[in-house]
KEKE-3310 file (N, C-alpha, C; in steps of 0.2 Angstrom, whole numbers, plus 5000, padded with zeros to 4 digits):
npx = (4949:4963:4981:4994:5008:5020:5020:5024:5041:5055:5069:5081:5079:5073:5058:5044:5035:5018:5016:5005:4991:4981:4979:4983:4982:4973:4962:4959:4956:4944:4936:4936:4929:4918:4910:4910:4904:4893:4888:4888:4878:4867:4862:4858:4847:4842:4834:4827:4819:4805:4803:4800:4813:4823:4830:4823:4824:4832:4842:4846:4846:4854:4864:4863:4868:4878:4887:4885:4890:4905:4908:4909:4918:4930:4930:4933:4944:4954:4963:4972:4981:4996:5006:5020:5028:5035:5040:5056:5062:5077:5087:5098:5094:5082:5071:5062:5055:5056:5048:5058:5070:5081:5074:5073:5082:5087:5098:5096:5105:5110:5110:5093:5082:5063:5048:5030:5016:4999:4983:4963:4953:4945:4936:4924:4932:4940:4941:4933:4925:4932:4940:4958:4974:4986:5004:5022:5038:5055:5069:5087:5100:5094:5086:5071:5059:5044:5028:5012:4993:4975:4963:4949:4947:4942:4950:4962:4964:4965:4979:4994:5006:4996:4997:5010:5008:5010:4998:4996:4996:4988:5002:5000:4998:5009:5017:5022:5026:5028:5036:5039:5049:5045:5031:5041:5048:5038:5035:5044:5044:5033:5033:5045:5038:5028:5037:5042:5027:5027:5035:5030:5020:5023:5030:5028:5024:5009:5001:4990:4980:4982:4996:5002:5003:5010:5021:5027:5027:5037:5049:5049:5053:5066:5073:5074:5085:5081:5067:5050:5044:5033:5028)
npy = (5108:5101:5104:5103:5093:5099:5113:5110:5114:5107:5113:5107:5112:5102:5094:5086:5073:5063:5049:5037:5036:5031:5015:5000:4986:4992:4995:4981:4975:4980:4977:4964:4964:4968:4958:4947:4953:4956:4944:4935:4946:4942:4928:4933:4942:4933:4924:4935:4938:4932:4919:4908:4901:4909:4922:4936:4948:4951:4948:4960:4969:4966:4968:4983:4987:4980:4990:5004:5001:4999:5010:5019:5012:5017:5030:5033:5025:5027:5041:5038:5028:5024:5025:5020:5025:5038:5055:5064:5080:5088:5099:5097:5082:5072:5061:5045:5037:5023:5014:5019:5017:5022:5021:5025:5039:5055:5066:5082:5092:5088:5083:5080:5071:5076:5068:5069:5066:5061:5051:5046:5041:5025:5015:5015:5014:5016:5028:5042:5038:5044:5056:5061:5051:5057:5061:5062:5060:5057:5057:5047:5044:5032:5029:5029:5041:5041:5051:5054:5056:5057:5068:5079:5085:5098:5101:5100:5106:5120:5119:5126:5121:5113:5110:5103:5090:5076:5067:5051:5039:5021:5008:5003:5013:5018:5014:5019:5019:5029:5042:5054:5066:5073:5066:5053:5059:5061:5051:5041:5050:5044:5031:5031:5039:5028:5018:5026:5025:5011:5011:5019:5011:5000:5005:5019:5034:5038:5052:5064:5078:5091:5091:5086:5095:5106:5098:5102:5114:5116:5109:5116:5131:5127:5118:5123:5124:5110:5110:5112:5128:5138:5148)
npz = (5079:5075:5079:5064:5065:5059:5065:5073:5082:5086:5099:5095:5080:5077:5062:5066:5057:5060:5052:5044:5049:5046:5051:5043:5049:5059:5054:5048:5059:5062:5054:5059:5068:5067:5059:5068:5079:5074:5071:5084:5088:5082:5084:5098:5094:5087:5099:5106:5096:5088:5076:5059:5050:5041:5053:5048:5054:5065:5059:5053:5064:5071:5061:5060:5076:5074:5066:5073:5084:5081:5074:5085:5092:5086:5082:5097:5099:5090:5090:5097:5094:5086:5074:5072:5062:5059:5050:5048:5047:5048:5049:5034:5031:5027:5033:5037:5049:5056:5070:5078:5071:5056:5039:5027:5018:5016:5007:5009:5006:4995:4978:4974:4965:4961:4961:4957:4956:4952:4954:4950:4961:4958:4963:4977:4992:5008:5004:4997:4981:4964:4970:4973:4973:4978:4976:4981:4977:4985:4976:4977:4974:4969:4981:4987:4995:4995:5001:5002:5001:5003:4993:4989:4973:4972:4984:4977:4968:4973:4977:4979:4971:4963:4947:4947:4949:4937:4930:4934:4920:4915:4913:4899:4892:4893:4884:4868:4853:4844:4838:4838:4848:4859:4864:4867:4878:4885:4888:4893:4907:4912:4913:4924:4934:4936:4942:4953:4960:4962:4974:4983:4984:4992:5001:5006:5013:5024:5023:5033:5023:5025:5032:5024:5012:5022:5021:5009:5007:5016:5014:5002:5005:5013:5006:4992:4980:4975:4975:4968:4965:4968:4961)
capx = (4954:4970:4987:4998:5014:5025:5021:5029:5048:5061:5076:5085:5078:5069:5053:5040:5028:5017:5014:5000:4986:4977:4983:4979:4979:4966:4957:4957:4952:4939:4930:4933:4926:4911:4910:4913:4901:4885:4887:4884:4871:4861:4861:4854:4840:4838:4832:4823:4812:4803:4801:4801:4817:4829:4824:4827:4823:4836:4848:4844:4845:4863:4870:4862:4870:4888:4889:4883:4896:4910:4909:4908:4925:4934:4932:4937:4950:4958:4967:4976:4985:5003:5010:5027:5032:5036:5044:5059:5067:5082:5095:5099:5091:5074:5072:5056:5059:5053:5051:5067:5077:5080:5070:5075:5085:5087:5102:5094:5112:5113:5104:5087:5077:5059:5042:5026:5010:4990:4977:4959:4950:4940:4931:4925:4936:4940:4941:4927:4926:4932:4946:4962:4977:4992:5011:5029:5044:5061:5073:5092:5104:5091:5083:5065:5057:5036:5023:5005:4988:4968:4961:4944:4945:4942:4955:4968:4965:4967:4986:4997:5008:4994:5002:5015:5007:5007:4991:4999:4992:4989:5005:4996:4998:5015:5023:5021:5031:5029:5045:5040:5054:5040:5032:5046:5049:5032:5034:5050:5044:5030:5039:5049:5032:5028:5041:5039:5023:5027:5041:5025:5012:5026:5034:5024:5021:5003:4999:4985:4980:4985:5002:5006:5003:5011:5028:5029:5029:5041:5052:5050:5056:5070:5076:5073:5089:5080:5061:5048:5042:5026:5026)
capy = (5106:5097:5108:5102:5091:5103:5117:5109:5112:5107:5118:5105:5113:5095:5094:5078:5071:5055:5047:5031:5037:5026:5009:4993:4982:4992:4993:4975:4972:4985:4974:4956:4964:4969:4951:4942:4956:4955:4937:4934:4950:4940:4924:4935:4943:4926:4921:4939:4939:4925:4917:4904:4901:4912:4929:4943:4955:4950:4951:4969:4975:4964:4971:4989:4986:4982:4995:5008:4999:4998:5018:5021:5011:5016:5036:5031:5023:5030:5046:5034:5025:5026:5018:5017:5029:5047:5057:5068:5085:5091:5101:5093:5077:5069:5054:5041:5035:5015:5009:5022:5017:5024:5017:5030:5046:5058:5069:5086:5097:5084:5083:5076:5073:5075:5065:5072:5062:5060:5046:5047:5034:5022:5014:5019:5010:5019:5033:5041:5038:5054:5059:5058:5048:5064:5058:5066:5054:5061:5050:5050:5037:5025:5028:5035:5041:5041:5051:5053:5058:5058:5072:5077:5089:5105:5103:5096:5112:5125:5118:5130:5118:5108:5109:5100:5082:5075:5063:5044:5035:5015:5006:5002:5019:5024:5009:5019:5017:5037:5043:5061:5068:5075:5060:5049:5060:5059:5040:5041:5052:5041:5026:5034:5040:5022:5015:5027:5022:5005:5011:5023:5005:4996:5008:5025:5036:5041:5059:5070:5083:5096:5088:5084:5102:5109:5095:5101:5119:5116:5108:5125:5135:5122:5115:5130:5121:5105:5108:5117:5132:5139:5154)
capz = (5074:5077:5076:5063:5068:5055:5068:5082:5077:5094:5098:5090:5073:5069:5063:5065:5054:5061:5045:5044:5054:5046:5051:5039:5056:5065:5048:5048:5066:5063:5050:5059:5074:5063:5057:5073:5082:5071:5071:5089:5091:5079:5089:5103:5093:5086:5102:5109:5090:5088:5069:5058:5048:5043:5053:5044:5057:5069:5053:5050:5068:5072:5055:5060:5079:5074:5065:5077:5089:5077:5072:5091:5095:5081:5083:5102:5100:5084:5091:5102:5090:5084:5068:5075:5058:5058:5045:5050:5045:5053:5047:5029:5035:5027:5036:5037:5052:5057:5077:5080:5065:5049:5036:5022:5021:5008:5010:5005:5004:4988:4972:4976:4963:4964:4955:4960:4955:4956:4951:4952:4965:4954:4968:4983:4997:5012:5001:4990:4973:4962:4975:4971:4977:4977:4979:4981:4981:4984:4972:4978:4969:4966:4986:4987:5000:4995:5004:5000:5002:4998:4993:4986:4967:4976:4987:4975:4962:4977:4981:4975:4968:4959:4941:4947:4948:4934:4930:4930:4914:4916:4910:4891:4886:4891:4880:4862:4846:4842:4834:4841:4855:4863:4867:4870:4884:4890:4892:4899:4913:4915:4916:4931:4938:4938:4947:4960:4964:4965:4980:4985:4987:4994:5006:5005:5020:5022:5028:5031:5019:5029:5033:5016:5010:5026:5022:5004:5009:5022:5006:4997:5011:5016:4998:4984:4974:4970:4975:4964:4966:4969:4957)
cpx = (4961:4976:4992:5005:5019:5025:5026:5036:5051:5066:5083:5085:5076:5062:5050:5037:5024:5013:5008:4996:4981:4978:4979:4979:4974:4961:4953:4954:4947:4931:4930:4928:4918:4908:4906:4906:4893:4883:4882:4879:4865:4859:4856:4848:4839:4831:4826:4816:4812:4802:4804:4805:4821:4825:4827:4828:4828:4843:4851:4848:4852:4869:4869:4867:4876:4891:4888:4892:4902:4911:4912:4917:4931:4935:4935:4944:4957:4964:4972:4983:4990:5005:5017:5032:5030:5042:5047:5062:5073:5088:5095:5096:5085:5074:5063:5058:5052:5054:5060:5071:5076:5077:5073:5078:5088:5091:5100:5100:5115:5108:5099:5083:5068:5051:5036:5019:5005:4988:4971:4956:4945:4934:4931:4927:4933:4939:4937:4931:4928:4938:4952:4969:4983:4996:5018:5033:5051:5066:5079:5097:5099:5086:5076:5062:5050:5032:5018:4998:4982:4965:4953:4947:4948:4947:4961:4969:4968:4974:4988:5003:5004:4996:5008:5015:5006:5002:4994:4995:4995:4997:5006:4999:5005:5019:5020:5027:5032:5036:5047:5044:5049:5037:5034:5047:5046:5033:5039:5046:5036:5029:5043:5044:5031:5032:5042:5033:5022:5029:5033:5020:5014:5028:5030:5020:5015:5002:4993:4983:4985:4993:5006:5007:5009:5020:5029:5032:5035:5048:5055:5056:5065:5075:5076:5076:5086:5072:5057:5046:5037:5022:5026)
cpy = (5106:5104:5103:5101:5096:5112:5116:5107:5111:5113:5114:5106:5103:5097:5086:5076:5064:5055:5041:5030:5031:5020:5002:4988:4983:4992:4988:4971:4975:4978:4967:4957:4965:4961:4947:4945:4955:4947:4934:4939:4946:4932:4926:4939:4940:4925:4926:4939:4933:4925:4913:4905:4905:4920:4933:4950:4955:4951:4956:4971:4970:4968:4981:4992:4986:4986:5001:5006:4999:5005:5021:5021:5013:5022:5037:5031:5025:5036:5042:5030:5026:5023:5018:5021:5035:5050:5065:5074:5088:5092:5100:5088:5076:5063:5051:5035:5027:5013:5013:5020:5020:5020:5020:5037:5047:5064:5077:5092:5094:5085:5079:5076:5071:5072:5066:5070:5062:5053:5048:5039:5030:5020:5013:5015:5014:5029:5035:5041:5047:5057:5058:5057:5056:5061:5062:5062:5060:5056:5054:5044:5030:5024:5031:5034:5045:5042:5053:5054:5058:5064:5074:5085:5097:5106:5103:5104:5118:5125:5120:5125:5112:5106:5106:5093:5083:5067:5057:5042:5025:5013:5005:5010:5024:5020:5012:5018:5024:5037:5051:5060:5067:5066:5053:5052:5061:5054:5039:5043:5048:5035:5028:5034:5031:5017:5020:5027:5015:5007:5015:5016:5001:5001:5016:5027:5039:5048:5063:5074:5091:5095:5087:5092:5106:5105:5099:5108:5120:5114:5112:5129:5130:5120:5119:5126:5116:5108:5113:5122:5134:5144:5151)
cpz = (5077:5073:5070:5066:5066:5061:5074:5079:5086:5093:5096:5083:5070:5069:5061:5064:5057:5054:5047:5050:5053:5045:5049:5046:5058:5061:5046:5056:5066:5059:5054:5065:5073:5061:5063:5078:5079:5070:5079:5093:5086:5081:5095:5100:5090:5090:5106:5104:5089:5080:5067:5053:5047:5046:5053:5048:5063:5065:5053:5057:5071:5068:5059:5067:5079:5072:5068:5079:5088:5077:5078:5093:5092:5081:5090:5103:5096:5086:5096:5098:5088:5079:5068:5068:5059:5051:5047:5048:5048:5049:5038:5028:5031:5030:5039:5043:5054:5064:5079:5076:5057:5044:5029:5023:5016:5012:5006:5004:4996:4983:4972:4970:4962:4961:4961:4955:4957:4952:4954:4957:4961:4957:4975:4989:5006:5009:4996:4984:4969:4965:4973:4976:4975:4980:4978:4984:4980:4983:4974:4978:4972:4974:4985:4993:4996:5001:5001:5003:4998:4998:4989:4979:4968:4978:4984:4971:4968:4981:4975:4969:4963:4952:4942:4948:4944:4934:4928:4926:4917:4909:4902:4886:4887:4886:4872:4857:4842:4841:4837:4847:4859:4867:4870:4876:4890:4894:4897:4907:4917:4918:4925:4936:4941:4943:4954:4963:4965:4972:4982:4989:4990:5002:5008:5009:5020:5026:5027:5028:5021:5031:5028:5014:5015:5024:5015:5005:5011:5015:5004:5000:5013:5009:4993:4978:4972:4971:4971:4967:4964:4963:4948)
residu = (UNK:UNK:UNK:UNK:UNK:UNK:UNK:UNK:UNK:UNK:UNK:UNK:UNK:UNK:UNK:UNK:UNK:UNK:UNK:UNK:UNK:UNK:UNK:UNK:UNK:UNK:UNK:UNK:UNK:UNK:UNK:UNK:UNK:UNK:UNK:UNK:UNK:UNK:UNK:UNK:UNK:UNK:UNK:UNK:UNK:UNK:UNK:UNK:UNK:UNK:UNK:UNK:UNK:UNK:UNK:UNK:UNK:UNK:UNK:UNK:UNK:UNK:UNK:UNK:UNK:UNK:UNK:UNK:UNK:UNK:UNK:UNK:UNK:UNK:UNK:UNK:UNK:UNK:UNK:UNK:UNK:UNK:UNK:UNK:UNK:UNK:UNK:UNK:UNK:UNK:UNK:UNK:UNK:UNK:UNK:UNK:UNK:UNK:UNK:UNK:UNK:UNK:UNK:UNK:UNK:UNK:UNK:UNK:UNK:UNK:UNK:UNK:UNK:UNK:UNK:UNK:UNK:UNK:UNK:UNK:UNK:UNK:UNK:UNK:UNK:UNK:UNK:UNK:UNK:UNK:UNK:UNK:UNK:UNK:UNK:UNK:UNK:UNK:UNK:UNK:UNK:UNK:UNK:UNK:UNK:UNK:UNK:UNK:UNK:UNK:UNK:UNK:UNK:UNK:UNK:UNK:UNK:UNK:UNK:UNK:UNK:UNK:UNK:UNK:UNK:UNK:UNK:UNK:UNK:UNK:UNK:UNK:UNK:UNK:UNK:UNK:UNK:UNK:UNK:UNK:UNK:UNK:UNK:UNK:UNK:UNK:UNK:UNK:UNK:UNK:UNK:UNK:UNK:UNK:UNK:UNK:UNK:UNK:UNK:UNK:UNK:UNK:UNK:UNK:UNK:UNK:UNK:UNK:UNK:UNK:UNK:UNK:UNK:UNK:UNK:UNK:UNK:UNK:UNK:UNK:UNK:UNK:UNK:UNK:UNK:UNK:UNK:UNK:UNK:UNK:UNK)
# end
């Protein structure tokens, strides 16, 4: 089991999160390579199984083959990988950092304020169905900085701050005509939610389970004046 990054603090007092382990490019070379690979394994067991038309059994064992090969290279080569973003603490400092430059930076000695979201997964992608997407942007005149995680149910209820996501609803149901306060203030904060996962699907740092829980905490400990507390 891997140490979290949040343990490794410098004597500069920074701490460093690597964010987007799981990078959409290798994701996408992962599948053409499956593509491009099961193509020409089955030209060669074309040629080793003999039959007449299309041969199914050369198919079967190209398709069964790339993906063998594909699983193989991809836990290989995976721990290697860098996404050129990391997410910074230091001092006051929040900072999402891009390729060595600031990307975003939330000045936490100011008033931060904080929107803390889930959704369930509908279908199963990279991530199983049922799981839920969990997110924490930190809003600061109009800047956010979006990170975020997959979790499975289990795990999502056993975090001490789980009452603190609330459940985004699709856009249909926060636009009502209700006259109650109460639900105008739902919508409102739904709305808000809203637009922080757009900045979340456009810009939103991914972290591990473990790394997310470990960043929120760190938060706690760190920020008391704006961030929630646990109790």
């Amino acid at each position: 089991m891997s140490t979290s990054i949040l343990e490794q603090q410098t004597e500069n007092n920074l701490i460093e999160i690597n964010v987007d382990t799981e990078l959409g490019m290798w994701r996408l070379g992962v599948i053409a390579f499956f593509f491009v690979g099961a193509i020409i394994l089955f030209i060669i067991f074309s040629k080793l199984i003999p039959g007449s038309g299309i041969n199914i059994l050369a198919g079967i064992l190209s398709l069964v083959v790339t993906a063998i090969i594909a699983q193989q290279v991809e836990r290989f080569l995976k721990p290697h990988l860098n996404s050129n973003r990391t997410l910074q603490i230091q001092d006051q400092q929040i900072r999402l950092i891009s390729k060595n430059k600031s990307q975003f930076e939330i000045n936490g000695s100011q008033h931060v304020n904080v929107l803390m979201w889930r959704f369930k997964i509908g279908r199963r992608t990279r991530v199983p169905k049922g799981w839920f997407m969990v997110a924490c942007a930190l809003e600061q005149e109009n800047e956010y900085l979006p990170v975020y995680t997959f979790m499975s149910p289990e795990d999502f209820e056993e975090m001490t701050l789980a009452k603190e996501f609330d459940l985004l609803k699709s856009r249909k149901n926060t636009k009502s005509s209700n006259i109650g306060s109460e639900d105008l203030r739902l919508a409102g904060k739904q709305r808000r939610l809203h637009q922080a996962e757009g900045h979340r699907w456009m810009n939103g740092a991914e972290m591990t389970k473990d790394d997310f829980i470990n960043y929120l905490t760190q938060l706690q400990n760190q920020f008391p004046e704006w961030m929630p507390s646990s109790s």
